[in-house]
Backbone as JSON Lines, residues from 0, in Angstrom:
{"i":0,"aa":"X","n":[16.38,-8.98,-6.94],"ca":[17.45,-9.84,-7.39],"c":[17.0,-11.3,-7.19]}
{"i":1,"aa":"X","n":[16.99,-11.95,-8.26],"ca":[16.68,-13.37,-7.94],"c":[18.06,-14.55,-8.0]}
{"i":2,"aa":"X","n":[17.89,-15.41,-7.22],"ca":[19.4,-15.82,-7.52],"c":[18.58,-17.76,-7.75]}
{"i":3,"aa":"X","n":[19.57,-18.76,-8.36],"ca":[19.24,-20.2,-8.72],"c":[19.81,-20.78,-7.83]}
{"i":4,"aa":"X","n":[18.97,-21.93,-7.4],"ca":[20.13,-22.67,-6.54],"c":[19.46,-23.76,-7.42]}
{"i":5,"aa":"X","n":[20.73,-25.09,-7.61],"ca":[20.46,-26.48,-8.31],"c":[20.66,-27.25,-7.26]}
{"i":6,"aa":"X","n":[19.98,-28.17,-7.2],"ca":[19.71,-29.62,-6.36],"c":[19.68,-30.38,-6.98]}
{"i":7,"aa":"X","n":[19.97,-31.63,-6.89],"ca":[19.7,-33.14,-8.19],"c":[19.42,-32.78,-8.85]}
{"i":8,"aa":"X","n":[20.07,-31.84,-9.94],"ca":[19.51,-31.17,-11.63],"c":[18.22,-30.64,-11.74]}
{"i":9,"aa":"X","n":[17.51,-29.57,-10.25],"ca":[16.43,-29.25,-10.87],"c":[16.87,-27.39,-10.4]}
{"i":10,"aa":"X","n":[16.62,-26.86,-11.31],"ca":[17.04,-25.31,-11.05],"c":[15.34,-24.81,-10.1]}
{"i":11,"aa":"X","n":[15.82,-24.07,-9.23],"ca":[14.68,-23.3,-8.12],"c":[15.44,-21.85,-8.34]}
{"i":12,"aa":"X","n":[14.43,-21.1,-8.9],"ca":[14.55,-19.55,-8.34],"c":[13.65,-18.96,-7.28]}
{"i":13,"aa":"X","n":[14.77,-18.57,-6.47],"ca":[13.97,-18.04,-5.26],"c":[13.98,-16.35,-5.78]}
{"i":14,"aa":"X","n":[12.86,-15.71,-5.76],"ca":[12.81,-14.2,-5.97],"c":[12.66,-13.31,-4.7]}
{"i":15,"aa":"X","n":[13.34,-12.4,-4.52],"ca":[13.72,-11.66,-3.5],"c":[12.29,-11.27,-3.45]}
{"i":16,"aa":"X","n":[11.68,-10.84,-2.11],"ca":[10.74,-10.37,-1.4],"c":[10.32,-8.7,-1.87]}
{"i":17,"aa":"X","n":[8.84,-8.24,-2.89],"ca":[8.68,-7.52,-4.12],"c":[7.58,-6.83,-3.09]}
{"i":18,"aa":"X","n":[7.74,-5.51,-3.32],"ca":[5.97,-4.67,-2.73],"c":[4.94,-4.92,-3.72]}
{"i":19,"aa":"X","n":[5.36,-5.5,-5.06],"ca":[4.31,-5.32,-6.2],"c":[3.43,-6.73,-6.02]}
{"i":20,"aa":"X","n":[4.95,-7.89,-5.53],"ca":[3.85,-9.28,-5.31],"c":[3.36,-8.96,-3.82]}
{"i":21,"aa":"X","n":[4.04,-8.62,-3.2],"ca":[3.05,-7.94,-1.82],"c":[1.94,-7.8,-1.6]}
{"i":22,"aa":"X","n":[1.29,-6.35,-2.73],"ca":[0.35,-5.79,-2.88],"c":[-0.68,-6.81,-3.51]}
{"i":23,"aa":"X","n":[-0.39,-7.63,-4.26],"ca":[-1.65,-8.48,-4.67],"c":[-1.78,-9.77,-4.54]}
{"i":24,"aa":"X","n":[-0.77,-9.93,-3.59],"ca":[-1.1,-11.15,-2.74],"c":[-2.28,-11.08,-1.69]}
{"i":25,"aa":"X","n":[-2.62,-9.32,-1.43],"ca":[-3.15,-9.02,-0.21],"c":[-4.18,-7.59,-1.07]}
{"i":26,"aa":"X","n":[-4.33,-7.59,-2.22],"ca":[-4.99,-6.56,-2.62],"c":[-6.78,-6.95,-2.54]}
{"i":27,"aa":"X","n":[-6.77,-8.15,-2.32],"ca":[-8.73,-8.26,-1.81],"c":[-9.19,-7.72,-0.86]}
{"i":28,"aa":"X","n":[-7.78,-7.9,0.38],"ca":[-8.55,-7.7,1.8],"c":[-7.98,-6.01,1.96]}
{"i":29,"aa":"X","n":[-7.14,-5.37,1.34],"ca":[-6.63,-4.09,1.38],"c":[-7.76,-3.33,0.67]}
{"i":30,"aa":"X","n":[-8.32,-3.88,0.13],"ca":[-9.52,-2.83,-0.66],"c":[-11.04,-3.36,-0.41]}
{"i":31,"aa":"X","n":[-10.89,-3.9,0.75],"ca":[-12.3,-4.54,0.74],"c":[-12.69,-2.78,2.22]}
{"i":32,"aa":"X","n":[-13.56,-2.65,1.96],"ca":[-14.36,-1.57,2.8],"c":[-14.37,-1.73,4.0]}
{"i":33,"aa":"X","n":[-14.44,-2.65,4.48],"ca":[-14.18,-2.93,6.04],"c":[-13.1,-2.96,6.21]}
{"i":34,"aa":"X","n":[-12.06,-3.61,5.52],"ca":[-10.99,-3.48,5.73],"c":[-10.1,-2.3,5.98]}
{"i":35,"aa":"X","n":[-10.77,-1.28,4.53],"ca":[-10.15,-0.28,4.58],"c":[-11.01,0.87,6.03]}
{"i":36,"aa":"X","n":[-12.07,0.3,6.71],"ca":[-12.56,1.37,7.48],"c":[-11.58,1.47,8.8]}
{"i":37,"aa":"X","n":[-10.88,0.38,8.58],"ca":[-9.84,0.76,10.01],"c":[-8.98,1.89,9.72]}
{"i":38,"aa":"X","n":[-8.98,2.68,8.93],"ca":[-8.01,3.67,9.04],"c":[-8.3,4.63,9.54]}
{"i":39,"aa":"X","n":[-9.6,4.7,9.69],"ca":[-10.37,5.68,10.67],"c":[-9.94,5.29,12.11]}
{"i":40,"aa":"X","n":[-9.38,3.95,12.52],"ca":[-9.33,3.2,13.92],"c":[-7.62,3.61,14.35]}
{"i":41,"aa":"X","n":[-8.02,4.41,15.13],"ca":[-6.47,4.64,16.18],"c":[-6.18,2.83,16.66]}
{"i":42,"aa":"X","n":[-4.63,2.41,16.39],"ca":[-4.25,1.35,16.96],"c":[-3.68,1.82,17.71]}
{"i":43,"aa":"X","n":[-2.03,2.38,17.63],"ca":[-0.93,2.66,18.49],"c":[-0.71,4.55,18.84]}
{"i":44,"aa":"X","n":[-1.73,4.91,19.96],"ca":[-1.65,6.12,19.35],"c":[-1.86,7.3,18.11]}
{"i":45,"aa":"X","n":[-0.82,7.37,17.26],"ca":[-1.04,8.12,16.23],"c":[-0.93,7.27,14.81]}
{"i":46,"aa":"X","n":[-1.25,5.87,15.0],"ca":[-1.16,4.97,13.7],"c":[-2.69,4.56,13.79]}
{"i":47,"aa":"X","n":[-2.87,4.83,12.32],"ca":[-4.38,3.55,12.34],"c":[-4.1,2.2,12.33]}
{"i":48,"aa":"X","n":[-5.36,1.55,12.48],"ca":[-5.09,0.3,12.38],"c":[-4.72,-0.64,11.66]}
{"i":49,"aa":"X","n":[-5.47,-0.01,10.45],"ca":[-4.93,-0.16,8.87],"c":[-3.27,-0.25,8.73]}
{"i":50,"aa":"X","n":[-2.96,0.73,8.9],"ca":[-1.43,0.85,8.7],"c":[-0.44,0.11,9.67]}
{"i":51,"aa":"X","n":[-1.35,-0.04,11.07],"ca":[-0.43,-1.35,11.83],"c":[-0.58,-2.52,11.25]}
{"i":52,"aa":"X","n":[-1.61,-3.13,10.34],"ca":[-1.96,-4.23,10.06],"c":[-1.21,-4.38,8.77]}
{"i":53,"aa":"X","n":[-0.96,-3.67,7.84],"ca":[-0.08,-3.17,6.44],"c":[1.48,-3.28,7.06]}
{"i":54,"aa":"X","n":[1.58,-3.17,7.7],"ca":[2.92,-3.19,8.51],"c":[3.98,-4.34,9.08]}
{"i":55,"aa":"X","n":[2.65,-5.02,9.67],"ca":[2.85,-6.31,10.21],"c":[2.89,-7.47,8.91]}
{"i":56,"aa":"X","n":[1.8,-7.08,7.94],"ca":[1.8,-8.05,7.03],"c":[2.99,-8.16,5.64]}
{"i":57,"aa":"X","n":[3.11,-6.8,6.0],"ca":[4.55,-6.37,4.84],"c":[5.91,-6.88,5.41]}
{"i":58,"aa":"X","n":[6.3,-6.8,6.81],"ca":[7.51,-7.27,7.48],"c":[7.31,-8.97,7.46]}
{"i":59,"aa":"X","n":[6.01,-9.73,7.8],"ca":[5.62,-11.03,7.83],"c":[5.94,-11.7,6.55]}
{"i":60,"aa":"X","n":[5.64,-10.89,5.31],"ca":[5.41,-11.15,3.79],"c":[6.94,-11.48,3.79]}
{"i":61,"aa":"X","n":[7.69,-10.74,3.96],"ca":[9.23,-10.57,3.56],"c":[9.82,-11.77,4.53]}
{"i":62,"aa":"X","n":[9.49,-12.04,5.85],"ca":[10.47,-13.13,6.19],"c":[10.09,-14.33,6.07]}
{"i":63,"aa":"X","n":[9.11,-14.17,5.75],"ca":[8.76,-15.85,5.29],"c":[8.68,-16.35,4.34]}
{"i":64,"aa":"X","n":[8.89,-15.28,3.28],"ca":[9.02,-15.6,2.34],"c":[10.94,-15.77,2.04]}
{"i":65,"aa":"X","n":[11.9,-15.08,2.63],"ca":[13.2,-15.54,2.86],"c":[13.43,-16.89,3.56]}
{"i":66,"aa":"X","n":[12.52,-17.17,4.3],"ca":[12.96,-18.78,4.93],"c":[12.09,-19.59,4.38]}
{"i":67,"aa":"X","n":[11.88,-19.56,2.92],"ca":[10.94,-20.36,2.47],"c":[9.37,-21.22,3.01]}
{"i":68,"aa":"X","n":[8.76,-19.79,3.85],"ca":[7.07,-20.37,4.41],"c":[6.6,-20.17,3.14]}
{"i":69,"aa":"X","n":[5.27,-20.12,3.95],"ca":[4.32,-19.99,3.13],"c":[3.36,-18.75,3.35]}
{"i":70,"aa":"X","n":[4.56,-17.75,2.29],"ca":[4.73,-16.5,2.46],"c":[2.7,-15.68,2.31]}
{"i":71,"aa":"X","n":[2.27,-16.26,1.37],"ca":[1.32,-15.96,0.84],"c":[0.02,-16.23,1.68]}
{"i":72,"aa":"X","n":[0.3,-17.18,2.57],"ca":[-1.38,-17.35,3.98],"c":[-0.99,-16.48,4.99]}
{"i":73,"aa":"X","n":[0.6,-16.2,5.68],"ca":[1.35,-15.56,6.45],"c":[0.81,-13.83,6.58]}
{"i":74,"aa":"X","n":[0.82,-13.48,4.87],"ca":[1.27,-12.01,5.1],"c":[-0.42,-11.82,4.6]}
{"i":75,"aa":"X","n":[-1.16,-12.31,4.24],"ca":[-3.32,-12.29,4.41],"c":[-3.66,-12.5,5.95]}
{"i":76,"aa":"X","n":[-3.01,-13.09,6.27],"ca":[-3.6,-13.48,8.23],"c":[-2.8,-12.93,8.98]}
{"i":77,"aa":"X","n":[-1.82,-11.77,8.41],"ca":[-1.62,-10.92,9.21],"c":[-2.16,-9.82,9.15]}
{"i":78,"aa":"X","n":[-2.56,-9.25,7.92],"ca":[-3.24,-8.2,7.3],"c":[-4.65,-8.48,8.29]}
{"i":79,"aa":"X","n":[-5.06,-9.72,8.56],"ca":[-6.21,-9.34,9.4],"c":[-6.13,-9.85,10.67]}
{"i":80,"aa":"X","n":[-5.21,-9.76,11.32],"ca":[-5.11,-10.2,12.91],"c":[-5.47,-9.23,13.69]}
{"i":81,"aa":"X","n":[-5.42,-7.73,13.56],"ca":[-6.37,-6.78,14.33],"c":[-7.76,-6.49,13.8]}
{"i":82,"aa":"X","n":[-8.2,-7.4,12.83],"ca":[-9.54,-6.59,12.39],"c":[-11.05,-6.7,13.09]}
{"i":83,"aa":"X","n":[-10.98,-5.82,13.85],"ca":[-12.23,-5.4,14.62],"c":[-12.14,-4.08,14.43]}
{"i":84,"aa":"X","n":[-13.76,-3.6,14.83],"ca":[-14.11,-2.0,14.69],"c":[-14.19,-1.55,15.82]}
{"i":85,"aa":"X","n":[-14.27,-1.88,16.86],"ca":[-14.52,-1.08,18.06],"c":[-13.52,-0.26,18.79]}
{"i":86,"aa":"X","n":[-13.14,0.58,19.49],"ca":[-12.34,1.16,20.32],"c":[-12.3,0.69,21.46]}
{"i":87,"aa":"X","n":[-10.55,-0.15,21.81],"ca":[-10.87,-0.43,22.75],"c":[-10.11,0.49,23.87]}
{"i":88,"aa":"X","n":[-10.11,1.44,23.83],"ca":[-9.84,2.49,24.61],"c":[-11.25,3.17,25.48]}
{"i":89,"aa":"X","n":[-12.24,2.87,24.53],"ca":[-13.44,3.58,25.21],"c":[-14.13,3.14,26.43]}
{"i":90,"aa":"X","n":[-14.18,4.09,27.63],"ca":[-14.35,3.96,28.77],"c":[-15.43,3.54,28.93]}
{"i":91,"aa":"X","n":[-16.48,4.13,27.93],"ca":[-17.88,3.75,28.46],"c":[-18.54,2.29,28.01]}
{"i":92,"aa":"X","n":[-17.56,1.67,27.4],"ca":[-17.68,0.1,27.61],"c":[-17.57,-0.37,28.42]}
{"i":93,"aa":"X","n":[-17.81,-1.18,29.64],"ca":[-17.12,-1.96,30.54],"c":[-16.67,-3.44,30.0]}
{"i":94,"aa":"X","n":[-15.43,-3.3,30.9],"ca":[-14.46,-4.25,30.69],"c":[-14.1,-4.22,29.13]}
{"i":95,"aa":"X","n":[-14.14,-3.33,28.66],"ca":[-13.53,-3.53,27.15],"c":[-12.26,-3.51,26.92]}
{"i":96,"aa":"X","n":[-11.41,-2.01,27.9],"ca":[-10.19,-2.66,27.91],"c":[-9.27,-3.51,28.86]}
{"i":97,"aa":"X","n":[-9.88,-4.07,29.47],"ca":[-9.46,-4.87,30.87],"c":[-9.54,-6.52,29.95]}
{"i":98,"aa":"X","n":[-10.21,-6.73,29.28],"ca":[-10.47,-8.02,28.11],"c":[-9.84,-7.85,26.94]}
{"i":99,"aa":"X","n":[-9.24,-7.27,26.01],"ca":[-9.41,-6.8,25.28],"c":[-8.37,-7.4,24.47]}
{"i":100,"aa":"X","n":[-7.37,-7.59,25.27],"ca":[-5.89,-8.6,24.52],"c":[-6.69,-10.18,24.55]}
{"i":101,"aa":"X","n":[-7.28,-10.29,25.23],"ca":[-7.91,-11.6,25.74],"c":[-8.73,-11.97,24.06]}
{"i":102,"aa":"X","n":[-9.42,-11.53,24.32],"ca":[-11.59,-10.97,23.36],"c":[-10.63,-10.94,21.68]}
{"i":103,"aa":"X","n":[-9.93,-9.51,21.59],"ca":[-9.87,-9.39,20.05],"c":[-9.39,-10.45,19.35]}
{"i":104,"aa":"X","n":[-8.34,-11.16,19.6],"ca":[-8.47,-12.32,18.59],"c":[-9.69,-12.74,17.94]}
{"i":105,"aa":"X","n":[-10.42,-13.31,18.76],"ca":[-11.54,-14.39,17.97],"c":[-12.5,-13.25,17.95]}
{"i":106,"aa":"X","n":[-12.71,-12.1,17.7],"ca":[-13.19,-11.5,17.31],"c":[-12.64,-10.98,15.88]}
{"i":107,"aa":"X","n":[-11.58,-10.73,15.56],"ca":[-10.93,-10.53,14.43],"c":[-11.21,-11.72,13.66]}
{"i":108,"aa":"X","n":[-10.95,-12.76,14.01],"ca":[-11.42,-13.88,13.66],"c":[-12.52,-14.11,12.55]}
{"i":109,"aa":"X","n":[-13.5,-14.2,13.43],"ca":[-15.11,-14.03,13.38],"c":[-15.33,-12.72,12.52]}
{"i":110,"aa":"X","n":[-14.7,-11.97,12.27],"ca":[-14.77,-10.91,11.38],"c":[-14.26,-11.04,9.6]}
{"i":111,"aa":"X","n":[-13.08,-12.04,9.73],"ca":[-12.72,-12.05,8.68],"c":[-12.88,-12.94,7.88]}
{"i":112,"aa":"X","n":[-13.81,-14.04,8.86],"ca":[-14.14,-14.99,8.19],"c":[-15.29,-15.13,7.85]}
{"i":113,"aa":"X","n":[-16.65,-13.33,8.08],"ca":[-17.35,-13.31,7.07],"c":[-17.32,-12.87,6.14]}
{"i":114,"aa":"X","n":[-16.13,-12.44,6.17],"ca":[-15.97,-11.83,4.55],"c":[-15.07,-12.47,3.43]}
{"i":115,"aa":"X","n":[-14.21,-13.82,3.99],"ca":[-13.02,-13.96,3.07],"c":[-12.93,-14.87,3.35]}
{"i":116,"aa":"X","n":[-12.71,-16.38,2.76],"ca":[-12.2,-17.39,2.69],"c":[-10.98,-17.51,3.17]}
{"i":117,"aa":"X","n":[-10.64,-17.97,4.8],"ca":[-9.66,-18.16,5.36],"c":[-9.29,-19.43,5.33]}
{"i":118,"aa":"X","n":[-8.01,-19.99,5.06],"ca":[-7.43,-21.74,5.27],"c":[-6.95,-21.62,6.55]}
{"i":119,"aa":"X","n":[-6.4,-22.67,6.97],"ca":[-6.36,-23.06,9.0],"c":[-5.4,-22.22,8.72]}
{"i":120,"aa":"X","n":[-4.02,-22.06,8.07],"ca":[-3.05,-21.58,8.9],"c":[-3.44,-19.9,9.05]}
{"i":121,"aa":"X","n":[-3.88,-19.1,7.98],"ca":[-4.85,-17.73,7.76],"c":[-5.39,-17.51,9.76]}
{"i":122,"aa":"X","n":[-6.25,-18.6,9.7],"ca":[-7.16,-18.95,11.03],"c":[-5.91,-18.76,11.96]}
{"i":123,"aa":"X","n":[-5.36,-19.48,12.72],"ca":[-4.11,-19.96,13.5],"c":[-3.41,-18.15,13.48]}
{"i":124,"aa":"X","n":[-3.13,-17.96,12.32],"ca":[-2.46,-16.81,13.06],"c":[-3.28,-15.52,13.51]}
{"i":125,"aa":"X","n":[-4.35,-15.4,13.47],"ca":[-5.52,-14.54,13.19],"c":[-5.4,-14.89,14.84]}
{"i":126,"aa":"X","n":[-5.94,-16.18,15.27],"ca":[-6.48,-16.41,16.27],"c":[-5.46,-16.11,17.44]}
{"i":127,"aa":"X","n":[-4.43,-16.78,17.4],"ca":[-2.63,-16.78,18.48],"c":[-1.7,-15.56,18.45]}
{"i":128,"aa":"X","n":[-2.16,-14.76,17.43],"ca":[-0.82,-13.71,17.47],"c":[-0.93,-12.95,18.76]}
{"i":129,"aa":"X","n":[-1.41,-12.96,19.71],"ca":[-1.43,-12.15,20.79],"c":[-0.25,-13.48,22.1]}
{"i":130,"aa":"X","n":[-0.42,-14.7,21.15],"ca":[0.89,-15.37,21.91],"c":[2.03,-14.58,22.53]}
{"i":131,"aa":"X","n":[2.61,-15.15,23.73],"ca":[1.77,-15.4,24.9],"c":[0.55,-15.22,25.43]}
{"i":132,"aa":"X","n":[0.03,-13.88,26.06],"ca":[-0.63,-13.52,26.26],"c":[-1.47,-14.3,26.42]}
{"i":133,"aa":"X","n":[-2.27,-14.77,25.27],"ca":[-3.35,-16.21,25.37],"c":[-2.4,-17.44,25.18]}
{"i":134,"aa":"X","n":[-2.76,-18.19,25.96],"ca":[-1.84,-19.12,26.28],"c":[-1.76,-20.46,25.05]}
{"i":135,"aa":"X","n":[-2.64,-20.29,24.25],"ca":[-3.13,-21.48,23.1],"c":[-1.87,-21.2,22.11]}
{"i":136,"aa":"X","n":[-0.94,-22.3,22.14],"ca":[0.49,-21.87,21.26],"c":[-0.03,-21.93,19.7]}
{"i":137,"aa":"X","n":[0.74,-21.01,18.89],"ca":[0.22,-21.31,17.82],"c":[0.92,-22.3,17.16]}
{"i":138,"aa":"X","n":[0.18,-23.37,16.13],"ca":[0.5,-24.11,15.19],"c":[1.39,-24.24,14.21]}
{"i":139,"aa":"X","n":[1.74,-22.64,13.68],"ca":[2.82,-22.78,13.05],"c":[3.78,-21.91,12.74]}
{"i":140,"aa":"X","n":[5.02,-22.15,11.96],"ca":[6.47,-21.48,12.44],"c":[5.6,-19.62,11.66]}
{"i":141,"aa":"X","n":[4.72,-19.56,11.09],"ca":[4.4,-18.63,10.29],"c":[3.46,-17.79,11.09]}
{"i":142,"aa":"X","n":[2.77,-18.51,11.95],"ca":[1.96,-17.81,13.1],"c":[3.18,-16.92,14.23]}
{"i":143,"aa":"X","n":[4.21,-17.98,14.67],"ca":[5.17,-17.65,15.5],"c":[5.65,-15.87,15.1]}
{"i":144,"aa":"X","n":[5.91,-15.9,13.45],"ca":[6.32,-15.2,12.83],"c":[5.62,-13.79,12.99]}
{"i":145,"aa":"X","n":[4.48,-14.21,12.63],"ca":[3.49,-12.64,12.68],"c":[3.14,-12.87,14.44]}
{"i":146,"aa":"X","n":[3.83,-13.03,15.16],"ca":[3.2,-12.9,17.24],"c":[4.26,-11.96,16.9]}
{"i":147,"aa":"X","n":[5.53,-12.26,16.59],"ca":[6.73,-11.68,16.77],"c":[6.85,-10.18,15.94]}
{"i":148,"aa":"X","n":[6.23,-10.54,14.76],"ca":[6.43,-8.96,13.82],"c":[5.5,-8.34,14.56]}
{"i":149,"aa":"X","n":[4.22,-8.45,15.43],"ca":[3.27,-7.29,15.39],"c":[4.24,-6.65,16.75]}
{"i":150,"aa":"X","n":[4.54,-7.56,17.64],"ca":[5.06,-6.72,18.85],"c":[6.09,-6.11,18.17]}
{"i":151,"aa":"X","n":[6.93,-6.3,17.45],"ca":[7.97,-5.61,16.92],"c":[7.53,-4.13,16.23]}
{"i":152,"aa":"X","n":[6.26,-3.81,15.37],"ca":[5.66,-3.24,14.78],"c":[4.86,-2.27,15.85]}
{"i":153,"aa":"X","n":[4.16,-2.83,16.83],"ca":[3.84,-2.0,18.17],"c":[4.78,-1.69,18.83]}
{"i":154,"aa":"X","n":[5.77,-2.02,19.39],"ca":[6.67,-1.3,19.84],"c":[7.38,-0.31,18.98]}
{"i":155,"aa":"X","n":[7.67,-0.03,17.66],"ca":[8.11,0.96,17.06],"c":[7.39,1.65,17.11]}
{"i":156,"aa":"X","n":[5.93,1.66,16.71],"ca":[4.78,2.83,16.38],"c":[4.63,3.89,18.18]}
{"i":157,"aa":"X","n":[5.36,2.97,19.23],"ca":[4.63,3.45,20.61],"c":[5.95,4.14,20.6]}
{"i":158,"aa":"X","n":[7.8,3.74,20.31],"ca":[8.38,4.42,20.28],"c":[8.9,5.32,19.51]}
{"i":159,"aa":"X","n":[8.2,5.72,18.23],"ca":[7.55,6.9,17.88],"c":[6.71,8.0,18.78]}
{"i":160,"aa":"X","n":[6.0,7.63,19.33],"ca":[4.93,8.12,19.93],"c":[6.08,8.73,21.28]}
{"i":161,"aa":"X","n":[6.53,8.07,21.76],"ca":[7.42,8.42,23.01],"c":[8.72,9.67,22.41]}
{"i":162,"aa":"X","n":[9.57,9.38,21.57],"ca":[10.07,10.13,20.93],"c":[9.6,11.56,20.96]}
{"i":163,"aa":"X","n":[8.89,11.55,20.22],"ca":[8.11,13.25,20.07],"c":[8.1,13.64,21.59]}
{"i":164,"aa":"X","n":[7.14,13.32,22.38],"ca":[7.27,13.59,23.85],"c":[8.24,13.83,24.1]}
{"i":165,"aa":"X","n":[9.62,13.26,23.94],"ca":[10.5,13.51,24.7],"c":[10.94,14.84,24.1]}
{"i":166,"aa":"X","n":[11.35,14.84,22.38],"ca":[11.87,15.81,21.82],"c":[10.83,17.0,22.49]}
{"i":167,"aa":"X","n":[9.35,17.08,22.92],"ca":[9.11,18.3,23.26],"c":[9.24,18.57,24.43]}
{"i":168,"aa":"X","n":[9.54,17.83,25.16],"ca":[10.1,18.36,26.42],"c":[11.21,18.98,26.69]}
C-alpha cells in the first residue's frame, strides 16, 4: 500500500516495505558464493548463518525504511555483519570463543570489503553491531537499528531452540 503525503505542493510517495525491493536491494551479496557458504555455518544453534543474517537484514530493511533511513546501506550491512567462516564454537582453537564477540566484527568487516564495495555507513554497522559489547558507539541511527534487530533475531532463533527442549521434556 503506498500512501501521498503533500508538503509545500510537492507530492512524496512513501511505498510500504516490499520482499521483491528487499531481494534486490541485497541480491549481489545473497548470491555471491561466500556469501551463500554460510549456510553451511551453524549461527544460533539450529539456524545458519545465512538465514540469521537474511533475517536481521529483512527486519532492518523494513524499519528503516518506515522511519525514512536509509533503508538501502542499512539492510546490505546487515546482510553482512556476521560474515566470517570460521566456527566459533570450536574448541580446538584457542581463545576463539572467549574473543569472539570482541574479533568478529572487523573480521566480518575485512571480509566484505574484499568482495563488495562498502560506503561508511555499510562499514559502521558491519563494524558496531555487537554494540555494547564493544564499546565504539555506532555512528548512526541505522547502525543503532541493526545492534538492536540482530539481538532481537538471536534471541528468537535461541528461543526456538529452548522451546523444543522444553516441549520434550
Amino acid at each position: 500500500m503506498n500512501s501521498e503525503i503533500t508538503k509545500d505542493n510537492q507530492s512524496l510517495v512513501i511505498s510500504e516495505p516490499s520482499i521483491n525491493e528487499f531481494k534486490s536491494i541485497i541480491s549481489d551479496i545473497a548470491t555471491n558464493p561466500n556469501v551463500l557458504s554460510l549456510k553451511n555455518r551453524v549461527q544460533h544453534k539450529n539456524k545458519s548463518r545465512y538465514y540469521h543474517c537474511l533475517c536481521v537484514s529483512f527486519y532492518t530493511y523494513a524499519i528503516c525504511k518506515r522511519l525514512k533511513l536509509d533503508y538501502i546501506s542499512a539492510a546490505r550491512g546487515a546482510m553482512l555483519h556476521d560474515f566470517y567462516y570460521y566456527d566459533w564454537r570450536d574448541k580446538n582453537v584457542e581463545g576463539q570463543k572467549k574473543f569472539h564477540a570482541f574479533r568478529h566484527p572487523r573480521i566480518a568487516l575485512n571480509n566484505a570489503k574484499d568482495l563488495f564495495d562498502l560506503n561508511e555507513l555499510e562499514q559502521d554497522i558491519i563494524l558496531k553491531h555487537m554494540w555494547p559489547l564493544t564499546l565504539k558507539l555506532p555512528s548512526h541511527r541505522e547502525s543503532y537499528i541493526v545492534t538492536l534487530v540482530d539481538k532481537y533475531c538471536a534471541s528468537r532463533e535461541m528461543l526456538r531452540v529452548l522451546r523444543k527442549k522444553i516441549k520434550f521434556l
